[in-house]
N, CA and C atoms as a LAMMPS dump frame, in Angstrom:
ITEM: TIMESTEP
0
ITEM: NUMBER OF ATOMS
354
ITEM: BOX BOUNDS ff ff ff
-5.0000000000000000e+02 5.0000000000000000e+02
-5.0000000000000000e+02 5.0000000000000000e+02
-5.0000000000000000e+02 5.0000000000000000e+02
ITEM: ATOMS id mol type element x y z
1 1 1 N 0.831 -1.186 0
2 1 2 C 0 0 0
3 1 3 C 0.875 1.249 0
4 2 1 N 0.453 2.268 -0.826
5 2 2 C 1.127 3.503 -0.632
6 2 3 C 1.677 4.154 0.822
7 3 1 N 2.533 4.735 0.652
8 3 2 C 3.447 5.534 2.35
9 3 3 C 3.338 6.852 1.947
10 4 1 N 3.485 7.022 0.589
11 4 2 C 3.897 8.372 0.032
12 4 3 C 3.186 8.829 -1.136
13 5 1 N 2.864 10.01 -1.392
14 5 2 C 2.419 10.531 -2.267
15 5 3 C 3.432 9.684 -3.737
16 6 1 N 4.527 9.8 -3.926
17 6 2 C 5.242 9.007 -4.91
18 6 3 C 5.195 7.567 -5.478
19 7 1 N 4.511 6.93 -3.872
20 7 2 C 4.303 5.447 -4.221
21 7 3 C 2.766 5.239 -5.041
22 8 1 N 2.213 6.152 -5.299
23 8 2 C 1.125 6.004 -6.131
24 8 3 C 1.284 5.835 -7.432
25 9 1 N 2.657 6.041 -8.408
26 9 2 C 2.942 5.563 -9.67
27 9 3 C 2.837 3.971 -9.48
28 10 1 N 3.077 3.158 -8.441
29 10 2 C 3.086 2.172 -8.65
30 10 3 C 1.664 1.31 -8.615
31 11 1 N 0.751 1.904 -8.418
32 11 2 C -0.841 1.377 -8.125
33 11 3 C -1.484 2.094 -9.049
34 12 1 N -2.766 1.364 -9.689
35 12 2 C -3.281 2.028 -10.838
36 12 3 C -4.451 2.658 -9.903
37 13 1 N -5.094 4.068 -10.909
38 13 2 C -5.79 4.768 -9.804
39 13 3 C -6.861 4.704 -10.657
40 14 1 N -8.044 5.094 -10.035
41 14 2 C -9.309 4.454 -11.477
42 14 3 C -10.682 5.84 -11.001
43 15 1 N -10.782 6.335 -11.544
44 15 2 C -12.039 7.473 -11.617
45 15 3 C -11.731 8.68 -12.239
46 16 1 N -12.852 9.388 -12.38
47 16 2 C -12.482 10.849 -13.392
48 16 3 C -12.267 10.509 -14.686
49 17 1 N -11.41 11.277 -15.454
50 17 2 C -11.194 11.525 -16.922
51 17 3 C -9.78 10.576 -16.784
52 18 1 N -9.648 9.511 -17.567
53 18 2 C -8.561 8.865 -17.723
54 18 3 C -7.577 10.107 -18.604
55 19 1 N -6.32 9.759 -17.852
56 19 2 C -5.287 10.576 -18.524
57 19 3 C -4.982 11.96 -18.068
58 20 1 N -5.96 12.699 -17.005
59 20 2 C -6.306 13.271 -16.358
60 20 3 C -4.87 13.344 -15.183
61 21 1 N -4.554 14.672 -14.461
62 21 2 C -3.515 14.52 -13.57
63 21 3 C -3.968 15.063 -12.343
64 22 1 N -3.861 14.847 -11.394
65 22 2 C -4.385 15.58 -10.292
66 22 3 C -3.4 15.876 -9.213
67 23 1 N -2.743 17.127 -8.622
68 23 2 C -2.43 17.449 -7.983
69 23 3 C -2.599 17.321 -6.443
70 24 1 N -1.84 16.788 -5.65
71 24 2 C -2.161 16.069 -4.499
72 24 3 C -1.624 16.678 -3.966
73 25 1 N -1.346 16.628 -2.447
74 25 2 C -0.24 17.016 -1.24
75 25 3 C -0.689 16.614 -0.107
76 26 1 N 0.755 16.085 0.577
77 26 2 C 0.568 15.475 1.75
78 26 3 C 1.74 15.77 2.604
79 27 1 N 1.351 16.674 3.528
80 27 2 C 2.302 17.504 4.517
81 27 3 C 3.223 17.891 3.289
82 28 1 N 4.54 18.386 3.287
83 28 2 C 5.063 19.186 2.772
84 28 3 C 5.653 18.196 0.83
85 29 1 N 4.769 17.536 1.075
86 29 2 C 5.343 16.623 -0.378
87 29 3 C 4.227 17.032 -1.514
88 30 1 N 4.609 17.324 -2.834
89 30 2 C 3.146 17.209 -3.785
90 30 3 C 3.902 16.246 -5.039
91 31 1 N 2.52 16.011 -5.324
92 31 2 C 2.764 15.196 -6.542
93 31 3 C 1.916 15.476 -7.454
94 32 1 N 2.214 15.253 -8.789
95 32 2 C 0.977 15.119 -10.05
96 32 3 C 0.757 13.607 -10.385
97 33 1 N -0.291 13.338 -10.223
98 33 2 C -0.687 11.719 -10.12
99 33 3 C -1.623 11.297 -11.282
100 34 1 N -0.928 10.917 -12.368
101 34 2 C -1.932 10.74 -13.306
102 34 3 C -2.983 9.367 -12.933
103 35 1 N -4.142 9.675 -13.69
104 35 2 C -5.509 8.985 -13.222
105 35 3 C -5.503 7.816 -14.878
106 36 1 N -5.429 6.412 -14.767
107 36 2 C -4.703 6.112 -15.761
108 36 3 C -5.833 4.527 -15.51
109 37 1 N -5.611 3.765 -16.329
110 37 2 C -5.732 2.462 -15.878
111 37 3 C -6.951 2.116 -17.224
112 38 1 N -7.343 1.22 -17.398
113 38 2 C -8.391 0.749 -18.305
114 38 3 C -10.159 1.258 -17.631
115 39 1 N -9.888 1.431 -16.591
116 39 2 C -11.255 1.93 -16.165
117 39 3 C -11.677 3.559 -16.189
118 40 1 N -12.868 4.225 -16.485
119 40 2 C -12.721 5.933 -16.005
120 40 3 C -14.335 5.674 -15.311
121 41 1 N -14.771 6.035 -14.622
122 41 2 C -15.698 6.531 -14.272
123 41 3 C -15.874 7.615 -13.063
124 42 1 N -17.081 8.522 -12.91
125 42 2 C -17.382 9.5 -12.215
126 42 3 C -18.294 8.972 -10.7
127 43 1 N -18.804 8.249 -10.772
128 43 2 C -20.25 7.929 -10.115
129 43 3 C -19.766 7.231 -8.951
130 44 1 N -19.644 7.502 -7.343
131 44 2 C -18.984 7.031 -6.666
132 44 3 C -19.343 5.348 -5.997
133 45 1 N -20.739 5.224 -6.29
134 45 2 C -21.165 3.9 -5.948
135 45 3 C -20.36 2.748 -6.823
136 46 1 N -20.483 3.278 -8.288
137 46 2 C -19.177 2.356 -9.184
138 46 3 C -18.196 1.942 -8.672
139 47 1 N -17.267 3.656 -8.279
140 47 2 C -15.979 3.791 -8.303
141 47 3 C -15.831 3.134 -7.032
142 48 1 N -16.634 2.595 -5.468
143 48 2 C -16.358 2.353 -4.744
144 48 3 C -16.468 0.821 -5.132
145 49 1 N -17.242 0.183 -5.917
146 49 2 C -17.342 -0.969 -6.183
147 49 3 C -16.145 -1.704 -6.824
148 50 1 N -15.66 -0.489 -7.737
149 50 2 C -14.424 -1.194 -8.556
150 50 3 C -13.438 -1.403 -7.694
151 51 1 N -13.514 -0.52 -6.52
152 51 2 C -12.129 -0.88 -5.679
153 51 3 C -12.249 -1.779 -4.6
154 52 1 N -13.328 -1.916 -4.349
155 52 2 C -13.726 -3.33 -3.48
156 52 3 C -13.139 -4.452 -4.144
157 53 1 N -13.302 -4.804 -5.503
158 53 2 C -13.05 -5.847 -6.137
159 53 3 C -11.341 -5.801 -6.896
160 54 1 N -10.915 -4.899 -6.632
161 54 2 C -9.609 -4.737 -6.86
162 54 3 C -9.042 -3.992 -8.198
163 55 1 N -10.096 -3.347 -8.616
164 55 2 C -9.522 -2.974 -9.857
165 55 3 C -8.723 -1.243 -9.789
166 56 1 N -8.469 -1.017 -8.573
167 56 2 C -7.52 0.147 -8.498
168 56 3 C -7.693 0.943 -7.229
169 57 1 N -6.844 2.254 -7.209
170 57 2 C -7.206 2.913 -6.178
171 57 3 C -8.045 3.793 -6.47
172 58 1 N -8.443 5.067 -5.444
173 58 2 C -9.697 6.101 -6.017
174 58 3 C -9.916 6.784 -4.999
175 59 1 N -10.205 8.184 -5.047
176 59 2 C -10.449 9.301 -4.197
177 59 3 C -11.602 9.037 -3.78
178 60 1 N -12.376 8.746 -3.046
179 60 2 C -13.912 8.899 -2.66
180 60 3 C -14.582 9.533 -1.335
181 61 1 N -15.486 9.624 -0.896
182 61 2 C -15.94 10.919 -0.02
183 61 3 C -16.547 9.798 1.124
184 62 1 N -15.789 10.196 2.276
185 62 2 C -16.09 9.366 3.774
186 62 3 C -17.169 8.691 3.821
187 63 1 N -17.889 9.426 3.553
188 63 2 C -19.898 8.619 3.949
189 63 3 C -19.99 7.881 2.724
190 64 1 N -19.21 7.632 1.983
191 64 2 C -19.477 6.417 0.692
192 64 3 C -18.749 5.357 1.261
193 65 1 N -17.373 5.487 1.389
194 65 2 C -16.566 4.136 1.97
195 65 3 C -17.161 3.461 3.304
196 66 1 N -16.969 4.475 4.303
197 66 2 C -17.186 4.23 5.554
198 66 3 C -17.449 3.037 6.425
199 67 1 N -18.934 2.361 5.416
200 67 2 C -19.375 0.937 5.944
201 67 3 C -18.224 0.255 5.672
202 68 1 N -18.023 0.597 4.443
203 68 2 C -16.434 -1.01 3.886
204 68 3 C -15.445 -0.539 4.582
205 69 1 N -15.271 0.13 4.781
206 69 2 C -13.807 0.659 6.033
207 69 3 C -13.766 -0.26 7.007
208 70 1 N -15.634 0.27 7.949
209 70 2 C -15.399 -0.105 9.426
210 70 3 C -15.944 -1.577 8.837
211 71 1 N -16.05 -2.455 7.652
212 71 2 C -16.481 -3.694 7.889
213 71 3 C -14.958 -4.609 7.523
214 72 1 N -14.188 -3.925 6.663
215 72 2 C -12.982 -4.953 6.604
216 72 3 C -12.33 -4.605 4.933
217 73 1 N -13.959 -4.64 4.491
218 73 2 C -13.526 -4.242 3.393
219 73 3 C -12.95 -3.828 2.315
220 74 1 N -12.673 -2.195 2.701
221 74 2 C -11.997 -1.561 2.28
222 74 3 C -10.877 -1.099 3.336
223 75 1 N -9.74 -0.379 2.462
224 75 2 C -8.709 -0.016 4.251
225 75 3 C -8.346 1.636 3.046
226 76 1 N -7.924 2.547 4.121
227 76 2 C -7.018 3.932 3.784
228 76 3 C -6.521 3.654 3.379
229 77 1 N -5.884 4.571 2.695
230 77 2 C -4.313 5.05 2.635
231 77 3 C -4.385 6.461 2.267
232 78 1 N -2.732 6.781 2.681
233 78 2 C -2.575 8.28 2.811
234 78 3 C -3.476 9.296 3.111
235 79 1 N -4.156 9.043 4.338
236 79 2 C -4.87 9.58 4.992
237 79 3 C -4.962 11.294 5.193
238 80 1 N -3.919 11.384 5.508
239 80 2 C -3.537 12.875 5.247
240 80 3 C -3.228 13.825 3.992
241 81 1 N -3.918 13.117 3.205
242 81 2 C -3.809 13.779 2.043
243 81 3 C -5.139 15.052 2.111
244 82 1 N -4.411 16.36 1.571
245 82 2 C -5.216 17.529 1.045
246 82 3 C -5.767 16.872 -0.18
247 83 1 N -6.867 17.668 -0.403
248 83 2 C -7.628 17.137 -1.976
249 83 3 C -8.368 18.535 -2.583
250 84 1 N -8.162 18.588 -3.556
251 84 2 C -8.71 20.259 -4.418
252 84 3 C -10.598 20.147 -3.328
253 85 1 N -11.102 21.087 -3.487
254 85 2 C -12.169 21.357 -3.49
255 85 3 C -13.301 20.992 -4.303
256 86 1 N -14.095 19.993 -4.196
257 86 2 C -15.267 20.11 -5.549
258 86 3 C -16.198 20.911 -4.938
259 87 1 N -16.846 21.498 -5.811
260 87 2 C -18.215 22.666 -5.623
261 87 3 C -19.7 21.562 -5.807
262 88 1 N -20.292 21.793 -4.994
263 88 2 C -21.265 21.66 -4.686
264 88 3 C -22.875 22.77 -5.057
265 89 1 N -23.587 22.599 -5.666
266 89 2 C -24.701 23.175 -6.413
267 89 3 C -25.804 23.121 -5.89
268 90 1 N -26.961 24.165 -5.995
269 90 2 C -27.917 23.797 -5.788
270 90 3 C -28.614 24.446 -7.118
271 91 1 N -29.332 23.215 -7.915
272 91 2 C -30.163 24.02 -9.02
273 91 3 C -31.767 23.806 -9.035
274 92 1 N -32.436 24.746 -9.238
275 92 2 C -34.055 24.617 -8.968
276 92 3 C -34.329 25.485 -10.54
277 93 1 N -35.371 25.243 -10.62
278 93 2 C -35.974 25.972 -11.849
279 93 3 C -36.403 27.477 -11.3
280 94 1 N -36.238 28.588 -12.783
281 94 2 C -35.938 29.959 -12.219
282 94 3 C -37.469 30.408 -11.476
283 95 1 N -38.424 30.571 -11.577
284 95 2 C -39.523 30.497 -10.651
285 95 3 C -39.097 30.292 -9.192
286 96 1 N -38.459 29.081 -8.886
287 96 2 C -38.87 28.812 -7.25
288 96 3 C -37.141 29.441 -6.748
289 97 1 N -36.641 30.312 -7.406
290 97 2 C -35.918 31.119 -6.817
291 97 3 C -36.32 32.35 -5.409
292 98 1 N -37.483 32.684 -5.937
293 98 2 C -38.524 33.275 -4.91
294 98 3 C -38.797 32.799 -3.676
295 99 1 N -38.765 31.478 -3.681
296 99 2 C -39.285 30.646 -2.659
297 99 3 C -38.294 30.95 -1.486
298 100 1 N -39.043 31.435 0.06
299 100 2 C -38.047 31.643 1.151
300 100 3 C -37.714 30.075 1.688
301 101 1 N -38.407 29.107 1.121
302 101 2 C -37.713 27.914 1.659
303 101 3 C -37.11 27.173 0.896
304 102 1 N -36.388 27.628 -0.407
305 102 2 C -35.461 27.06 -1.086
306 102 3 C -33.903 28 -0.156
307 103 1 N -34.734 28.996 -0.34
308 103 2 C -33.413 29.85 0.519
309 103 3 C -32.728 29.107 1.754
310 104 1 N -33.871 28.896 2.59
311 104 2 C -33.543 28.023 3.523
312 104 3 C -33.051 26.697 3.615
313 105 1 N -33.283 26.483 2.078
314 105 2 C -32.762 24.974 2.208
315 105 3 C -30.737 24.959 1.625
316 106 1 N -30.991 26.141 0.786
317 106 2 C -29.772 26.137 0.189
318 106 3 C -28.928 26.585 1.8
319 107 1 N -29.266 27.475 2.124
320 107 2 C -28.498 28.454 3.896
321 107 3 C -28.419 26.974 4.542
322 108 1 N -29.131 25.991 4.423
323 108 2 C -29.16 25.029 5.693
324 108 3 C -28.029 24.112 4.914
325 109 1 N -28.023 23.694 3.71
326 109 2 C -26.977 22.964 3.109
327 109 3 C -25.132 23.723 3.154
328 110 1 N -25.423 25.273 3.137
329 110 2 C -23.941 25.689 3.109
330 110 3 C -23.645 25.432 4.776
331 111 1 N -24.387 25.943 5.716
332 111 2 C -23.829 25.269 6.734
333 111 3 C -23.736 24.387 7.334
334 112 1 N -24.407 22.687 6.64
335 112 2 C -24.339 21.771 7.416
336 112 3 C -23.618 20.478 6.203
337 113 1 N -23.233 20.847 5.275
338 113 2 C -22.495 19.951 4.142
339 113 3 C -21.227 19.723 4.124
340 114 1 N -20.465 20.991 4.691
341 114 2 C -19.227 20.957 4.855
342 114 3 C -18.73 20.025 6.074
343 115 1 N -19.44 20.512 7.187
344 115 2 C -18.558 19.676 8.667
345 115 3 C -18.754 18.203 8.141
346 116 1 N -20.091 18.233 7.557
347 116 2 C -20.7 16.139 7.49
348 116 3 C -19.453 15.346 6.385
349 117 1 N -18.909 16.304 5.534
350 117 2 C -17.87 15.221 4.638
351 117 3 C -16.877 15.106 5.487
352 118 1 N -16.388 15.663 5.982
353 118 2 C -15.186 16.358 6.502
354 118 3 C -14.666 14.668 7.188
């Protein structure tokens, strides 16, 4: 299993845009880690499936792994890795922009989406 941001050339990594590079860092080390392998997909229920069964490594978001973590399943690595930011959306049709409880729903998602991935 990886130690280092570097030991990831040696494990194939599987999601996103194949061919794709992604910029990593872990405490004072970075790397560009190309995203490579015969597989690409976006959709994290896949991408968690493909790596259950061994077909690579893959970035995925706590509350997706989690069960396969704490069941045996799946295990970390490089835990301490920083990861870019993805943006998060809220889209409604232009009408229910008006609505004070879309407002509220979007206000209740910026402050309670962030701590829950974390």
């Amino acid at each position: 299993m990886p130690q280092r941001l570097a030991d990831l050339a040696e494990h194939r990594q599987i999601g996103g845009e194949r061919g794709r590079t992604r910029r990593l860092t872990l405490g004072h080390e970075i790397a560009d880690a190309l995203v490579g392998g015969a597989i690409s997909a976006n959709e994290p229920g896949l991408l968690t499936s493909l790596v259950t069964a061994g077909a690579g490594l893959a970035i995925l978001p706590w509350f997706r792994v989690r069960p396969d973590v704490e069941s045996g399943a799946l295990r970390l690595v490089l835990t301490g890795m920083d990861l870019p930011a993805i943006p998060i959306s809220v889209v409604y049709p232009g009408k229910a922009g008006a609505d004070t409880r879309l407002a509220r729903f979007a206000a209740f998602l910026k402050e309670t989406v962030p701590p829950r991935l974390a």
